[in-house]
One Martini backbone bead per residue (centre of mass of N, CA, C, O) as a GRO file, in nm:
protein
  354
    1UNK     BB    1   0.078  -2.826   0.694
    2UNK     BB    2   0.424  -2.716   0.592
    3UNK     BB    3   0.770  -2.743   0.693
    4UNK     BB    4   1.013  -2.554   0.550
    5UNK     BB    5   1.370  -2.650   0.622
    6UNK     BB    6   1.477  -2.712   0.319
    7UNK     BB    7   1.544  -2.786  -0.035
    8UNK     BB    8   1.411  -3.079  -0.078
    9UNK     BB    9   1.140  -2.936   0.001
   10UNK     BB   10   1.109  -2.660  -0.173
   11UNK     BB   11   1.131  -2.818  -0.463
   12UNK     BB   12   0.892  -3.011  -0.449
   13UNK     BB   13   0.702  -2.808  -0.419
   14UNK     BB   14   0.765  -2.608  -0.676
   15UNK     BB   15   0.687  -2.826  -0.880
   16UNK     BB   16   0.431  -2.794  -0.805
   17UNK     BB   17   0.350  -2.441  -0.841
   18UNK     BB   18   0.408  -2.453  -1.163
   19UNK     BB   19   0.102  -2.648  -1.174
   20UNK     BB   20  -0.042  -2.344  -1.168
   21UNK     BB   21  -0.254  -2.061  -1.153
   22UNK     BB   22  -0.229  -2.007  -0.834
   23UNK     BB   23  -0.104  -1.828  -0.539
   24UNK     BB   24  -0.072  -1.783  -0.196
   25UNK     BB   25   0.091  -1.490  -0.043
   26UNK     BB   26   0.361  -1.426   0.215
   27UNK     BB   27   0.438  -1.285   0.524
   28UNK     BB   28   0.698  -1.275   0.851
   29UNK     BB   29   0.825  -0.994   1.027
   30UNK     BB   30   1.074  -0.783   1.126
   31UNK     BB   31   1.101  -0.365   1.202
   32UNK     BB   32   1.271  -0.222   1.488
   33UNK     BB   33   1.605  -0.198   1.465
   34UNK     BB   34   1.559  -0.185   1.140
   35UNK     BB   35   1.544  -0.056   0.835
   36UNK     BB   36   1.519  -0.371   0.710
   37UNK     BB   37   1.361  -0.596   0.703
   38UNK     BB   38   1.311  -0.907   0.881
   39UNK     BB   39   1.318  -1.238   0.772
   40UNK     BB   40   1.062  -1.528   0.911
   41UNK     BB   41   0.841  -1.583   0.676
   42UNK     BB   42   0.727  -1.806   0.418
   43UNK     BB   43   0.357  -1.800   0.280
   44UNK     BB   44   0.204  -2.046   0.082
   45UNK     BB   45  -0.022  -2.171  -0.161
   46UNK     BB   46  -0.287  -2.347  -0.301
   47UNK     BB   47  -0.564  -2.608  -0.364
   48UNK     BB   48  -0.363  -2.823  -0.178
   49UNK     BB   49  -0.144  -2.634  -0.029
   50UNK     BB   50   0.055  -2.551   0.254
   51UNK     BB   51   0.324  -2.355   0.331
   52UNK     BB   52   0.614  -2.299   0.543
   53UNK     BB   53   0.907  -2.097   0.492
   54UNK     BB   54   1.215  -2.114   0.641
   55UNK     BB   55   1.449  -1.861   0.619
   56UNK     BB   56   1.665  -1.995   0.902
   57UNK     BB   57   1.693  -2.286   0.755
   58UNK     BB   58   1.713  -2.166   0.442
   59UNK     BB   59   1.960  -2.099   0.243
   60UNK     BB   60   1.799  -2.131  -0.058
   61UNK     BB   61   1.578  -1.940  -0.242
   62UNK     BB   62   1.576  -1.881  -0.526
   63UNK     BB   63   1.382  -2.109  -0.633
   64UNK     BB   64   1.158  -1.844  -0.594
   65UNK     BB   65   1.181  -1.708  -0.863
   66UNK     BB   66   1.043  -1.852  -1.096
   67UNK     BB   67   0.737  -1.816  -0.923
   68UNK     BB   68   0.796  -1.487  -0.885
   69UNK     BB   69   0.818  -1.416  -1.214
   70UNK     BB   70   0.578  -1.551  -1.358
   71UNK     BB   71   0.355  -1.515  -1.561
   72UNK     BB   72   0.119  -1.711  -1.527
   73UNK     BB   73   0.099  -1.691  -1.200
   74UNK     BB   74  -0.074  -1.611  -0.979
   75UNK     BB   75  -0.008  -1.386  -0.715
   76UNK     BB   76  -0.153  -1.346  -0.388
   77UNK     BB   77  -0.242  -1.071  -0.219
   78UNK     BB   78  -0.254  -0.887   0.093
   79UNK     BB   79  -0.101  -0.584   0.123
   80UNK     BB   80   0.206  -0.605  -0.010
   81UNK     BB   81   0.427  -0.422  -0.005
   82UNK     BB   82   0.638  -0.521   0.178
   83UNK     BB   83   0.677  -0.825   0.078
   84UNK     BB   84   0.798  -0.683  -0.188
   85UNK     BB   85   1.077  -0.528  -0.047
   86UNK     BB   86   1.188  -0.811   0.065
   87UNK     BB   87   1.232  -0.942  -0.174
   88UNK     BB   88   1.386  -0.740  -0.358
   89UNK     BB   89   1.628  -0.699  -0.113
   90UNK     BB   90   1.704  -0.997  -0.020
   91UNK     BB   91   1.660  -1.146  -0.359
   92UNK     BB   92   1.574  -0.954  -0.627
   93UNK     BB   93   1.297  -0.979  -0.690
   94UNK     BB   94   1.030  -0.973  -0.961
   95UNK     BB   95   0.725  -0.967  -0.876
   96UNK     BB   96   0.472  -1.083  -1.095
   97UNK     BB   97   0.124  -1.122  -1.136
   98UNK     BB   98  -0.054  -0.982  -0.959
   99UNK     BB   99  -0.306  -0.945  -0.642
  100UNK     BB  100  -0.488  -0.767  -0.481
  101UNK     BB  101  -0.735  -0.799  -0.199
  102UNK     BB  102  -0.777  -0.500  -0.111
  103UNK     BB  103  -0.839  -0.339  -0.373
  104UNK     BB  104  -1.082  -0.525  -0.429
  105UNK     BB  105  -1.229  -0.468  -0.183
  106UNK     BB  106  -1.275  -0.166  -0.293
  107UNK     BB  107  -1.464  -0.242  -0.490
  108UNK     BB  108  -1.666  -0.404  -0.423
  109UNK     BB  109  -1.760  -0.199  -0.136
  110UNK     BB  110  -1.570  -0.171   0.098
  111UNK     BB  111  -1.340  -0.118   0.278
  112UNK     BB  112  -1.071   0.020   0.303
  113UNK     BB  113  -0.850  -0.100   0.412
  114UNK     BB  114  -0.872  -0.393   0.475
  115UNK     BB  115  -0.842  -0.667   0.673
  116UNK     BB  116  -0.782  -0.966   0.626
  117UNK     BB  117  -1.012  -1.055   0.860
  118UNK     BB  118  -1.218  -0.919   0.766
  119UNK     BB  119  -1.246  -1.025   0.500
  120UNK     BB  120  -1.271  -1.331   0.598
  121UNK     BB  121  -1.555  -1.262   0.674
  122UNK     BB  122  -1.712  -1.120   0.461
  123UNK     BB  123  -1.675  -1.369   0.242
  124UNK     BB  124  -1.701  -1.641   0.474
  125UNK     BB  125  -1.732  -1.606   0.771
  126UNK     BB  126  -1.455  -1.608   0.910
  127UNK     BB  127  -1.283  -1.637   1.218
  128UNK     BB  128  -0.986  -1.487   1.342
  129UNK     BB  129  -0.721  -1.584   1.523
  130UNK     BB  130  -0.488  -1.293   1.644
  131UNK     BB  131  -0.319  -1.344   1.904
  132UNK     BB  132  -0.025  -1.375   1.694
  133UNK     BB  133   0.011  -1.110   1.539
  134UNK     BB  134   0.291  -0.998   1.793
  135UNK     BB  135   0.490  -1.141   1.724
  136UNK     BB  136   0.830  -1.317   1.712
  137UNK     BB  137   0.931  -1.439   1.409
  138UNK     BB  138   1.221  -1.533   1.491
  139UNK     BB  139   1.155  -1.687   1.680
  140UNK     BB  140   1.264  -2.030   1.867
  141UNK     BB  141   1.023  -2.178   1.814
  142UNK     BB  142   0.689  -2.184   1.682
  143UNK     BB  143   0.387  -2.232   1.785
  144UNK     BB  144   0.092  -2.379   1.668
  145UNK     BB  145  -0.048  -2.114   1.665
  146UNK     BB  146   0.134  -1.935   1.480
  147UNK     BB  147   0.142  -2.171   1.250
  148UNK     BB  148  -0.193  -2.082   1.202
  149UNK     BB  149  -0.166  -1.781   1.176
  150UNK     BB  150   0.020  -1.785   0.922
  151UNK     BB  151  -0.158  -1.991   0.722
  152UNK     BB  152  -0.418  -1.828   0.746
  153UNK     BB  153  -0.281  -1.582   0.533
  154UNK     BB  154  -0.313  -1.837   0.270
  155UNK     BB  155  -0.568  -2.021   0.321
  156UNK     BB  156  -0.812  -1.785   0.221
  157UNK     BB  157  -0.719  -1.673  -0.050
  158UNK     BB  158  -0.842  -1.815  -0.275
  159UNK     BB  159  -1.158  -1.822  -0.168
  160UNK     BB  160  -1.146  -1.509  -0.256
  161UNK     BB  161  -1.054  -1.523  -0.530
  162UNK     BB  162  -1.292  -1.660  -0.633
  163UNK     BB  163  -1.524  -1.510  -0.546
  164UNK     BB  164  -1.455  -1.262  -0.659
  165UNK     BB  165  -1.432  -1.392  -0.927
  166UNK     BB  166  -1.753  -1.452  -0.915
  167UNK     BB  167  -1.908  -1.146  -0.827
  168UNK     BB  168  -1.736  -0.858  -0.972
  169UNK     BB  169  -1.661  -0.898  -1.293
  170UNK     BB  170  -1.518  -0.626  -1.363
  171UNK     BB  171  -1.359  -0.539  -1.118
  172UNK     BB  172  -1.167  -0.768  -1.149
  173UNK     BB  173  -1.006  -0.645  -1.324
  174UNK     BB  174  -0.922  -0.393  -1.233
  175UNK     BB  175  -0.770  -0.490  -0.969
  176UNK     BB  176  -0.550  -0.608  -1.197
  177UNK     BB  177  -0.472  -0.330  -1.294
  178UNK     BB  178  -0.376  -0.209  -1.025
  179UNK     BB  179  -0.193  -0.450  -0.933
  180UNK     BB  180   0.091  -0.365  -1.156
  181UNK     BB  181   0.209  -0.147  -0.967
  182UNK     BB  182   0.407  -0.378  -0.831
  183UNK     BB  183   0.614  -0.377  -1.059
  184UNK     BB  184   0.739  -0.121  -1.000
  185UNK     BB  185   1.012   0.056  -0.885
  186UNK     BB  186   0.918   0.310  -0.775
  187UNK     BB  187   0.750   0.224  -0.538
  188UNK     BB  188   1.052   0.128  -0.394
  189UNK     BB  189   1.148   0.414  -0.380
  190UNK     BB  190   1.295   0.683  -0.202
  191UNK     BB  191   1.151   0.991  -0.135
  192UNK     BB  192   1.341   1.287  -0.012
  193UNK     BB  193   1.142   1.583  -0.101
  194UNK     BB  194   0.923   1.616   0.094
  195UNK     BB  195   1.112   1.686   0.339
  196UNK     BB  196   1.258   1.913   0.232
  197UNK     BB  197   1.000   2.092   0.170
  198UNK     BB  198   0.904   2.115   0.475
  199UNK     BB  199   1.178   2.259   0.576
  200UNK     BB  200   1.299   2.483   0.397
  201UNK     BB  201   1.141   2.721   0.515
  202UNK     BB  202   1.328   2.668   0.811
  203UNK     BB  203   1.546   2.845   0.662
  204UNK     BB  204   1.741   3.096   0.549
  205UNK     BB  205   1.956   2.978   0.323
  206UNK     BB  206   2.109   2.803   0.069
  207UNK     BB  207   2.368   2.688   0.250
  208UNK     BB  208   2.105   2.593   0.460
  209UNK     BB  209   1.962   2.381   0.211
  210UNK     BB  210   2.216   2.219   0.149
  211UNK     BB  211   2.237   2.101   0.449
  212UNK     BB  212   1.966   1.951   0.474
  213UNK     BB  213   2.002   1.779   0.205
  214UNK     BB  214   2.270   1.626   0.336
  215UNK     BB  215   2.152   1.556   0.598
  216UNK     BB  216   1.929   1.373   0.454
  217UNK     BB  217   2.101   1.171   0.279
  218UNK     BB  218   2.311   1.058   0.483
  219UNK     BB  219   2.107   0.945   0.671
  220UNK     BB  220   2.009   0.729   0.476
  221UNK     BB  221   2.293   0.604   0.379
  222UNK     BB  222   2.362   0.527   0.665
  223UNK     BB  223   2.080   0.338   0.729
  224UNK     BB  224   2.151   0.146   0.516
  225UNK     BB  225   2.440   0.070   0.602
  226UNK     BB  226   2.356  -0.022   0.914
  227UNK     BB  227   2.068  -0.100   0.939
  228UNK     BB  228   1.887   0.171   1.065
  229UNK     BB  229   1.665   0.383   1.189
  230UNK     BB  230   1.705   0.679   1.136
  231UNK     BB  231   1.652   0.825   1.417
  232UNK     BB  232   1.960   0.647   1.509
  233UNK     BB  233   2.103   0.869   1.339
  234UNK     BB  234   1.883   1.095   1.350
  235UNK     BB  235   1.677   1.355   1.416
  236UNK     BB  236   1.478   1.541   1.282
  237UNK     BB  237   1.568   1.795   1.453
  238UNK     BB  238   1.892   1.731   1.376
  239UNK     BB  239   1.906   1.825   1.134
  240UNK     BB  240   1.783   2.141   1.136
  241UNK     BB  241   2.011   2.194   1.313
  242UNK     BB  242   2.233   2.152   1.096
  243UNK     BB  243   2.157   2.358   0.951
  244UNK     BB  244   2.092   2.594   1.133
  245UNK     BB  245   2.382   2.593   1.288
  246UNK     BB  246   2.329   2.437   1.538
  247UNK     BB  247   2.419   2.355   1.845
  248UNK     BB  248   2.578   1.998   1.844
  249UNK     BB  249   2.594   1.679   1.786
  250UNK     BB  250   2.780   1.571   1.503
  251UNK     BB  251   2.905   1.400   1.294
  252UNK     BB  252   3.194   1.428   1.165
  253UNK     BB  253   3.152   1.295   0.856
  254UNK     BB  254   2.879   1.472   0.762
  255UNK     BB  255   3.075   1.763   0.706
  256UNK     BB  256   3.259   1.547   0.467
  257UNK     BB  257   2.963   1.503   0.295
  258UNK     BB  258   2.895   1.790   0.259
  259UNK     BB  259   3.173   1.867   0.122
  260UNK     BB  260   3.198   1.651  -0.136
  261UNK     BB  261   2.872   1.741  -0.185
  262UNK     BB  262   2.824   2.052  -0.296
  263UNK     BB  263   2.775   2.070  -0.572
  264UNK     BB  264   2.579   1.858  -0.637
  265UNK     BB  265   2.351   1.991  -0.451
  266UNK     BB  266   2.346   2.287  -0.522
  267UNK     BB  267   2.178   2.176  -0.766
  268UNK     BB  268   1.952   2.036  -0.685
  269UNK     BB  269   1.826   2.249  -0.487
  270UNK     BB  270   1.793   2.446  -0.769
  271UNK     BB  271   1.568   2.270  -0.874
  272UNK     BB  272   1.374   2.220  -0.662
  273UNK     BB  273   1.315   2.527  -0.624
  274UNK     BB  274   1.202   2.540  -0.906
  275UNK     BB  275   0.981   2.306  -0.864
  276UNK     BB  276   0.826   2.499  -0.663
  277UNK     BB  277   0.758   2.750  -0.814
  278UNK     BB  278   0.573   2.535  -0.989
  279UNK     BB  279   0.328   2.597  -0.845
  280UNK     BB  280   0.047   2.718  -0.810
  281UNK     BB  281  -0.216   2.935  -0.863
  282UNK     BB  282  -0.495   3.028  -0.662
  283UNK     BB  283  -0.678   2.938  -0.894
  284UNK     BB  284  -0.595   2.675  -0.930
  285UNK     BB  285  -0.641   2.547  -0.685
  286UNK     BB  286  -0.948   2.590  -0.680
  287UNK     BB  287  -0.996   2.419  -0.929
  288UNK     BB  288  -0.863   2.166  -0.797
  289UNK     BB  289  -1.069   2.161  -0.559
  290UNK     BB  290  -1.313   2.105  -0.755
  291UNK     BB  291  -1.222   1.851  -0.902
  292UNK     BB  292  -1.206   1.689  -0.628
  293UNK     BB  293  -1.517   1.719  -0.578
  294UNK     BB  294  -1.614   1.587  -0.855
  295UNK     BB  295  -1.473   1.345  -0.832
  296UNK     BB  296  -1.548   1.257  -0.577
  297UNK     BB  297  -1.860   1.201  -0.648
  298UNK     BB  298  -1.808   0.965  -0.835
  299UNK     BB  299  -1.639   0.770  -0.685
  300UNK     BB  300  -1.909   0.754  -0.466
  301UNK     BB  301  -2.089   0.640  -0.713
  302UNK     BB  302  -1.874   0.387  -0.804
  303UNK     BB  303  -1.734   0.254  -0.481
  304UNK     BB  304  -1.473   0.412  -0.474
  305UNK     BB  305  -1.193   0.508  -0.431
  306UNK     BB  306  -1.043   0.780  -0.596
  307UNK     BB  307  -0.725   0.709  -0.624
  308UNK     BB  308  -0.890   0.471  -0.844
  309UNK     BB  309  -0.895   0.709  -1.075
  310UNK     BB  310  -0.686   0.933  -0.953
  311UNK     BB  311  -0.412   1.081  -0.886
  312UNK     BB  312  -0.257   1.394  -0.775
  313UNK     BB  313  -0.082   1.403  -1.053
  314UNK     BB  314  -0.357   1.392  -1.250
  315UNK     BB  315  -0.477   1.672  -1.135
  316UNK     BB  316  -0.242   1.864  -1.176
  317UNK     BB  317  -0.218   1.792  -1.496
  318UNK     BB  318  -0.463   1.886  -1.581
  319UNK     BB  319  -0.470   2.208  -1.476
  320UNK     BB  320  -0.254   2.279  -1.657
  321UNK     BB  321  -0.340   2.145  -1.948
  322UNK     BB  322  -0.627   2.001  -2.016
  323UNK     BB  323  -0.550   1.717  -1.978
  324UNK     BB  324  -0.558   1.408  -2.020
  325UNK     BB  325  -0.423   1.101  -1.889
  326UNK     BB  326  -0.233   0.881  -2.107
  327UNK     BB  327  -0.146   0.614  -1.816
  328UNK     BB  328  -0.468   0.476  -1.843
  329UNK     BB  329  -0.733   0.341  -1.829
  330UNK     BB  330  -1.046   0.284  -1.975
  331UNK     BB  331  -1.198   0.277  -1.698
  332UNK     BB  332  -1.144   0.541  -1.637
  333UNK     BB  333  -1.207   0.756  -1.839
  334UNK     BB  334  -1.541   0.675  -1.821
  335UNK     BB  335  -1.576   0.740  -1.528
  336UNK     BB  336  -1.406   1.032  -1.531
  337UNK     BB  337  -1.290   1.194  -1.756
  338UNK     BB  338  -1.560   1.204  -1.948
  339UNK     BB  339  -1.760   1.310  -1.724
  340UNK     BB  340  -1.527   1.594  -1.671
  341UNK     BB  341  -1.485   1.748  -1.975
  342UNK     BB  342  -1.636   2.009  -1.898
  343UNK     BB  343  -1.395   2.072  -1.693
  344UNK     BB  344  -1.331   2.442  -1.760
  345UNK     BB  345  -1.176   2.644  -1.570
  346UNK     BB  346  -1.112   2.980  -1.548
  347UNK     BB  347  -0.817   3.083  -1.540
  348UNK     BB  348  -0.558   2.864  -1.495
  349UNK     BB  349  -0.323   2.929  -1.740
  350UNK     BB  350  -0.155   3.095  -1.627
  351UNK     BB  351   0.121   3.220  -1.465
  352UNK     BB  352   0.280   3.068  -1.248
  353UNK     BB  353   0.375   3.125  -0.929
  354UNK     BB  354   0.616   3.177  -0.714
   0.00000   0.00000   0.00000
């Protein structure tokens, strides 16, 4: 294990990991007080090499950008969505070529969101010590434990990966096929449509869901300007009452927020009431509810979580339409949509109800 704290460390190493075939990554993060992760180390391995790299004391990371970039590398990650919102916030990386070992390990047919220590008991039989799991990665020394606690979450992912790639056959593809989602920016960025639409219903007219949505957005644009968590800047509770007309303390800046984009919120709002207008009617829900009921037999048939045969919006989309979802892979299609394809309940196509 090497602690890299300087450029002309992290370079060396880099000239290493870049005539690999595969690397195993991680990091080790804080985010109790602020929006965005505070990054506080980032853990590499090769097949000969383990480091940790303190982004505290490396003052310029570019050259990692070249690495988690390759299109020949592969980067192994162990359930990855935040170390991947890191590199992208922090230093604007666009890591491709990922593997998810979590995702493999539910198609292998183990236990569906497996944690890391789990993966490495199952399948090499090693006890991982956790006892450093809660530490405090910004803290300045790092004892011996944490920095082995940290080593080991890609120490062991090579020998993981390597045994799925040799025990797994074809879902070991698959794995690699949807692990691809982690490419896709649309992942990392942050739908406020759910929460609209949940209290929606909770206030009285448009002029108070335009209050809503305003101050749904504000609070957000707000949080990431001054990196602090929602809660902190309004608490859920605090929206509705905004909306709502309830007295209460509100920032003042956030009635000028409201004030500035009146016109362009109450477009936006007439659009989602628009969009939820098509929700479905009583007849697809039920068909809806049986598609996914038989669609859940398929996946429990085939040893893997519903999810990785089909989103929530392709069964949506299937129900209007009869139609297969045409950005699926070629083994989503013969495992379930082949198999479902005379699933065609009646009188789903109606007029959708308001």
């Amino acid at each position: 294990m090497q602690i890299i704290t300087d450029c002309q460390a992290l370079d060396e190493f880099l000239s290493h990991a870049m005539t690999q075939k595969y690397v195993a990554c991680d990091t080790e993060f804080v985010r109790v007080r602020t929006y965005f992760p505070d990054l506080a180390l980032i853990q590499l391995a090769t097949t000969t090499r383990d480091v940790l790299i303190d982004p505290l004391e490396v003052k310029d990371l570019s050259g990692l950008k070249k690495l988690f970039e390759s299109k020949k590398i592969i980067k192994i990650f162990h359930a990855p969505r935040q170390d991947l919102e890191i590199l992208r916030h922090d230093f604007n990386f666009r890591p491709v070529n990922i593997f998810d070992s979590q995702i493999a390990a539910a198609l292998y047919g183990l236990q569906d969101q497996i944690g890391y220590e789990g993966l490495v008991k199952e399948f090499l039989d090693v006890q991982l010590d956790k006892s450093s799991q809660f530490t405090n990665w910004l803290e300045r020394p790092l004892s011996e434990e944490q920095l082995t606690y940290a080593a080991n979450d890609v120490t062991y992912l090579i020998k993981v990966y390597e045994k799925m790639m040799s025990d797994m056959g074809t879902r070991f593809e698959w794995a690699r096929d949807l692990s691809r989602s982690y490419e896709n920016d649309g992942l990392f960025e942050t739908d406020l449509r759910p929460l609209y639409y949940k209290w929606a219903n909770r206030v009285k007219n448009e002029n108070q869901r335009v209050k809503l949505w305003s101050a749904i957005s504000w609070r957000e644009e707000r949080a990431i300007q001054v990196n602090r968590p929602r809660p902190w800047i309004l608490k859920d509770k605090e929206l509705l009452d905004y909306a709502k007309e309830e007295k209460g303390k509100f920032p003042s800046h956030l009635d000028d927020f409201v004030s500035k984009h009146q016109s362009k919120h109450l477009k936006i709002v007439r659009q989602m009431n628009k969009d939820k207008v098509k929700s479905l009617s009583a007849k697809q829900r039920n068909a809806l509810k049986e598609l996914k009921k038989t669609a859940g037999k398929i996946a429990e048939e085939c040893k893997m979580p519903l999810r990785y045969l089909a989103s929530k919006e392709d069964f949506d989309y299937y129900i209007r339409s009869h139609d297969v979802p045409s950005d699926g892979f070629d083994w989503q299609y013969t495992l379930l949509w082949k198999a479902i394809r005379d699933f065609k309940p009646e009188n789903t196509q109606e007029k959708e109800s308001d």
